[in-house]
N, C-alpha and C positions, 0 to 999 in steps of 0.2 A: 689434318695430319701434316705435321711439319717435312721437308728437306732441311735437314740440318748441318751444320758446319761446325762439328766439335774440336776443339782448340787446347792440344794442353799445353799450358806455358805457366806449370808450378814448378821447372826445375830450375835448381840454384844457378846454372849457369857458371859452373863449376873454373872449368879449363878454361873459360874465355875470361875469367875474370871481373865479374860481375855478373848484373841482372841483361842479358841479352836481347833476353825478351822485350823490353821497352828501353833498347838502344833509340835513337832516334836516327835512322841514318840515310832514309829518302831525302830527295832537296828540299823540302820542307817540313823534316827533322819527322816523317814519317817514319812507325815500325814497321817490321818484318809484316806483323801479323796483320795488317791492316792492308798489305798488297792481297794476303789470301783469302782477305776481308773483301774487298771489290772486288775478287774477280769471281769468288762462290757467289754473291748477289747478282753480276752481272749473267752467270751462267744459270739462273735458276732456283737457287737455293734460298730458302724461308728464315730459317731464323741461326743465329750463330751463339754457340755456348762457351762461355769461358772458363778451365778448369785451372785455378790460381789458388795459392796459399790464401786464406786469410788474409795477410796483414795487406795483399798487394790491394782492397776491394778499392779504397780510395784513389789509388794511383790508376787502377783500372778506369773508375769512370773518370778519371779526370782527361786520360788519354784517348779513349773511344768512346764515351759520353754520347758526342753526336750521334751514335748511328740510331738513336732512338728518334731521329730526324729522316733518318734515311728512307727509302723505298724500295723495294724488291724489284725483278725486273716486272713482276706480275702489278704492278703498282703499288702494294700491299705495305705496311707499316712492318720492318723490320724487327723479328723476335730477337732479345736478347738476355741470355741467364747467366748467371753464375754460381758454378759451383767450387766447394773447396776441397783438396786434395790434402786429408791431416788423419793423425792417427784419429779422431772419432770414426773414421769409418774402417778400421781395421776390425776382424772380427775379435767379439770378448777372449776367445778362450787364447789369444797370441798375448803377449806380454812382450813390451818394445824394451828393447835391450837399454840398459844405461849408453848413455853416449852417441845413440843413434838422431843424427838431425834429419836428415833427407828422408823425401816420400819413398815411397816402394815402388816407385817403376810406371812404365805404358799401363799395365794391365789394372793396376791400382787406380792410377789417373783415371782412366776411360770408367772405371765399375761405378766412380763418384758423379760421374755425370746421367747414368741411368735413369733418375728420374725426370730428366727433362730430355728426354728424347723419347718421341714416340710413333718415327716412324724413318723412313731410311735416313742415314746420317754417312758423313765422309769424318775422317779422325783426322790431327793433323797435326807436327812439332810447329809451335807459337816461332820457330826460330828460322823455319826455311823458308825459302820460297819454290815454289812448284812450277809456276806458269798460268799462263790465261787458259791457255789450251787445254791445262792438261785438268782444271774446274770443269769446261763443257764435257771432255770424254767422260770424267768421274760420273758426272751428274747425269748423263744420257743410260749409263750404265745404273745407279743407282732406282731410279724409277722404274725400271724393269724388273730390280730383283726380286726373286719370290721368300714369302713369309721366313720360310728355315731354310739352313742348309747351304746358303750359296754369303759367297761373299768378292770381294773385287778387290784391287789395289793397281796402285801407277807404278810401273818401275820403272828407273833411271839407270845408266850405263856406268858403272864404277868408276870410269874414267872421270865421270863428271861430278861426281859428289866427293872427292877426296881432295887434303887440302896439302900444300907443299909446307905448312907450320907447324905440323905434328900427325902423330897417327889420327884413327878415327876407328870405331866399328860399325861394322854395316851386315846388315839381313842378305846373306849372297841367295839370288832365288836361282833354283834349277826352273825351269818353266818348259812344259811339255802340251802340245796341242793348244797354247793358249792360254793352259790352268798353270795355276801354281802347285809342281809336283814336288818342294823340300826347301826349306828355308834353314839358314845355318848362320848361326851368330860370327864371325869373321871379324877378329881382334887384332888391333894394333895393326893397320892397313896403314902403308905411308906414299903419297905420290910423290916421285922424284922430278929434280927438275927436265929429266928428259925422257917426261915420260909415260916410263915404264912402275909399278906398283908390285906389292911384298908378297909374293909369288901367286898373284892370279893375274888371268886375265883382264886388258881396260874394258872390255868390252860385254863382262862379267853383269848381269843385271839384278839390282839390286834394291831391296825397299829402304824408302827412306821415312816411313811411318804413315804412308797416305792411302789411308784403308777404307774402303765403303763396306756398311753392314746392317743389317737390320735389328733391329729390339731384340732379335732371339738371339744374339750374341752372348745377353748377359748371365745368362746361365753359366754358361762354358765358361765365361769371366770369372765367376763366382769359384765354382769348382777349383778352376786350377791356380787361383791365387790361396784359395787356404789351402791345398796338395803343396803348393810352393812356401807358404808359411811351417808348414808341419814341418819342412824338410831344412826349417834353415838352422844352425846354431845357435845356441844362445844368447852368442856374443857378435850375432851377423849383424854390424852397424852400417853396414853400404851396400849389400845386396839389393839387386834391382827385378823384378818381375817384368817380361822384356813380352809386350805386343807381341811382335814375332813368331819369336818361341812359344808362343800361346797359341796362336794359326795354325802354325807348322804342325804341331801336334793334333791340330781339330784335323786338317788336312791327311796326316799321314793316317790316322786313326779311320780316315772315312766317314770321319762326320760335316764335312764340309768341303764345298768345292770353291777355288779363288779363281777367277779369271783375272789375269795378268794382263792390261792395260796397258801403252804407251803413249806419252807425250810427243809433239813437234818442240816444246818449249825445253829450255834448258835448268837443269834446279840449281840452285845453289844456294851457301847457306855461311853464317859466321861460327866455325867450330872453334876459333883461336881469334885472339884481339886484332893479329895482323891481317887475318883475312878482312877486315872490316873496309879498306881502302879500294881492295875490289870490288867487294859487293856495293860502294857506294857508288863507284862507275856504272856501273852496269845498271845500275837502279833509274842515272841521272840520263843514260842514254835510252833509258825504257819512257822517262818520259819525254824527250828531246822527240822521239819518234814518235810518239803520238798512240803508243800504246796504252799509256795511263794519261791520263787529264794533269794540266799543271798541278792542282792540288789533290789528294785525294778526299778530303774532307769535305767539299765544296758540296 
């Protein structure tokens, strides 16, 4: 039974302006996802799944190929899957509207990766970065948890996931005792330069899609993507089925308990093309310190 590292990076990459996901923007034209690729292996984790459109499969292995080289910290020959995020996996009885290009959201992504996961898994956007730290806390938490009922996530300080190029949305968590007691969708968030944020608190904690769970998630998956199908219009071409909001409700309903997790590392991520000049520094001084290896591919 695997520790998995499921990855979605089927989104168009809308607002930044391309495909984000396979920007190349480490010093040696490394992506995003291949930082939260060594540091799940290095913390522990077995095999790593990739949830991509179709068309990406090629581009896929051309850019993390290797790790079919790679080794686990266990020594172990590195799993890796792919699966795809497209209407064949919508259910029959939904009819996709004319017009609609984009997938359905977290919850759709996560349901297509089901069959290669079969045993605790962490979730995660293909476009941020999380930290080294915050792989071992996931993963020390994920080995612990029991069959049903329980689930985890890392949250980050609002301050630090918003960007000064445009709004953003983010999962505001209340967190109580340690659990996750209500999550709430929080639209068009905008950091200022001195600052302060559109009226919450910086210091507000917030999920940024980095969830541990076990196999018995995908029921509840199931359910509430067709409850979310049945209820869209006919002509819903961008509607998204939002992770979150899927918890939130397992949570408030009592069918699930999240322990709320924090990191020492700091997240960040490219929501806008301008952010991209930041996160290349910060990248170049992660490895200048000696926290990543000159290459990662090596």
């Amino acid at each position: 039974m695997a520790v998995s590292l499921v990855i979605m990076a089927a989104g168009l990459g809308s607002r930044y302006g391309g495909s984000k996901q396979v920007d190349g923007i480490g010093p040696n034209g490394e992506i995003l996802m291949e930082y939260s690729i060594h540091d799940a292996l290095r913390a522990g984790f077995d095999k790593v799944v990739f949830i991509i459109k179709p068309e990406m499969r090629e581009m896929m292995d051309e850019l993390v190929g290797y790790l079919k080289e790679k080794k686990t910290a266990k020594g172990q020959p590195v799993q890796v899957a792919y699966v795809y995020q497209d209407y064949t996996s919508v259910p029959d009885f939904y009819h996709i509207p004319e017009g609609r290009t984009k997938p359905f959201g977290t919850v759709h992504a996560l349901l297509c990766a089901e069959p290669e996961v079969d045993g605790p898994f962490c979730v995660i956007n293909a476009d941020d970065y999380y930290g080294v730290d915050a792989y071992r806390t996931i993963y020390e938490e994920l080995v612990k948890l029991p069959a049903e009922g329980k689930g985890t996530m890392v949250g980050y300080l609002l301050k630090n996931t918003a960007s000064l190029h445009g709004t953003v949305s983010r999962g505001i968590c209340k967190v109580k005792d340690g659990k996750l007691d209500t999550i709430q969708e929080a639209l068009k968030v905008q950091l200022y330069p001195d600052g302060h944020l559109t009226d919450l608190a910086p210091d507000t904690v917030v999920s940024m899609n980095f969830w541990g769970f076990m196999p018995s998630i995908f029921p509840a998956l199931r359910t509430y993507f067709e409850n979310f199908l049945r209820g869209l219009p006919d002509d819903a071409v961008k509607a998204e089925c939002l992770l979150p909001l899927m918890v939130g409700e397992e949570v408030k309903a009592g069918r699930m308990t999240v322990s709320v997790l924090h990191s020492k590392d700091r997240w960040f991520g490219m929501t806008y093309r301008e952010d991209r000049a930041r996160v290349a520094e910060d990248l170049r001084q992660l490895h200048e310190s000696g926290v990543y290896p000159p290459s990662l591919r090596d």
